[in-house]
C-alpha positions, 0 to 999 in steps of 0.5 A, spaced: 783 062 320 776 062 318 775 068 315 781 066 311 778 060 309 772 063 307 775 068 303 779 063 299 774 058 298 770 064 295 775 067 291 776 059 288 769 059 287 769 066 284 776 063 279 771 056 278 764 059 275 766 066 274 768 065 268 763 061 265 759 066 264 761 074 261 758 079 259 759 081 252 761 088 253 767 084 258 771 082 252 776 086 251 779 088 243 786 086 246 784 079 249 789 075 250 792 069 246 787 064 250 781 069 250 782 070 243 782 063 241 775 062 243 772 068 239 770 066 232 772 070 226 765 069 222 759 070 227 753 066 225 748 071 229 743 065 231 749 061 234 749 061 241 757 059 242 758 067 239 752 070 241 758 073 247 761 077 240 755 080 240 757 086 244 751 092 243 745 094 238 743 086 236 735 084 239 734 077 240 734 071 235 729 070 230 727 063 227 732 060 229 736 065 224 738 072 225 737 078 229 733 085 227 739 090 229 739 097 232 741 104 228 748 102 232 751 095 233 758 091 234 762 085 234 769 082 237 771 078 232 778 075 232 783 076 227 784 072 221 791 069 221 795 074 217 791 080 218 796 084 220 801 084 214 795 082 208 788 085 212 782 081 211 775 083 208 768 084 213 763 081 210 756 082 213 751 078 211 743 081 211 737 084 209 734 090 209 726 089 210 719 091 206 718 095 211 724 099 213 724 101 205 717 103 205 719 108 211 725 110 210 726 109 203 734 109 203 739 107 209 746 107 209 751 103 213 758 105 215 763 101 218 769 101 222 774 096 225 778 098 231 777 105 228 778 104 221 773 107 217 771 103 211 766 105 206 759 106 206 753 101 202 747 105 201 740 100 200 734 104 197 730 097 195 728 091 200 732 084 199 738 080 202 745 084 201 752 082 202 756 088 205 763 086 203 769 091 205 777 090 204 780 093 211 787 094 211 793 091 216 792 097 221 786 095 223 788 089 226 792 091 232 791 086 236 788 078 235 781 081 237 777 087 234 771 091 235 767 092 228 762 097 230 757 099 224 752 105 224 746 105 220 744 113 219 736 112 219 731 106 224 725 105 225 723 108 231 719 104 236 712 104 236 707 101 237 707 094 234 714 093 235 717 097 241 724 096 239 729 100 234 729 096 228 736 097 223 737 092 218 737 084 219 743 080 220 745 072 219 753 072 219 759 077 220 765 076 220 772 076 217 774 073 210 783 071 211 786 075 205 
């Protein structure tokens, strides 16, 4: 008998707080209808009530406002409404730093949500960018998805700074159609 209660009040105490924290890579692209709810269609990447939809290749935040990204990042966002009948259009919003140019000279990013590919941007000067992709019907089958981005160069770590450093990310997320 005591075994039993042990066993239930660990599995209630498993059901009560287990939940309240996740690990991002435990969200699911097809998340159920509740799951989905708490997901975001836009990421602002300093917020920390989506920081879990940040699922790979995303440093920590940095002055309150963005995140340096790795050569490989990922989101899971939530479908806007419509989006498997009219699609949606990606926008990530960022920079590419001085010194990712000054190295690099060129970077390209590509896309993909839930596997479809979308086109790539190349960026040869430093700035702010604004990656704005129309993404069809298809790639919504489900409420959630995974955009996963690729960039085709980074600044390996060095000594300064020992992380890989991509582009610099503020938002990203879906814009209904």
């Amino acid at each position: 008998m005591r075994r039993l209660t042990r066993v239930a009040l660990a599995l209630a105490f498993g059901l009560t707080f287990g939940g309240c924290r996740r690990s991002a890579q435990n969200i699911p692209a097809d998340a159920t209808r509740e799951e989905t709810r708490e997901l975001a269609t836009m990421v602002h990447v300093a917020d920390p009530r989506t920081s879990l939809q940040l699922i790979r290749g995303f440093h920590e935040i940095e002055q309150n406002a963005w995140r340096w990204t790795m050569a490989r990042f990922a989101v899971t966002l939530r479908a806007p409404s419509g989006a498997s009948e009219k699609g949606a259009t990606l926008v990530l919003q960022g920079a590419v730093p001085d010194p990712v140019i000054a190295q690099l000279k060129a970077v390209t990013l590509t896309a993909d949500v839930e596997g479809v590919p979308l086109p790539p941007e190349t960026f040869t000067r430093p700035g702010e960018y604004l990656y704005r992709r129309d993404v069809p019907p298809k790639a919504f089958p489900a409420e959630a998805v995974t955009v996963n981005f690729t960039l085709d160069k980074a600044l390996a770590p060095g000594e300064a700074d020992h992380r890989e450093l991509g582009i610099v990310v503020t938002s990203v997320g879906f814009e209904a159609k």
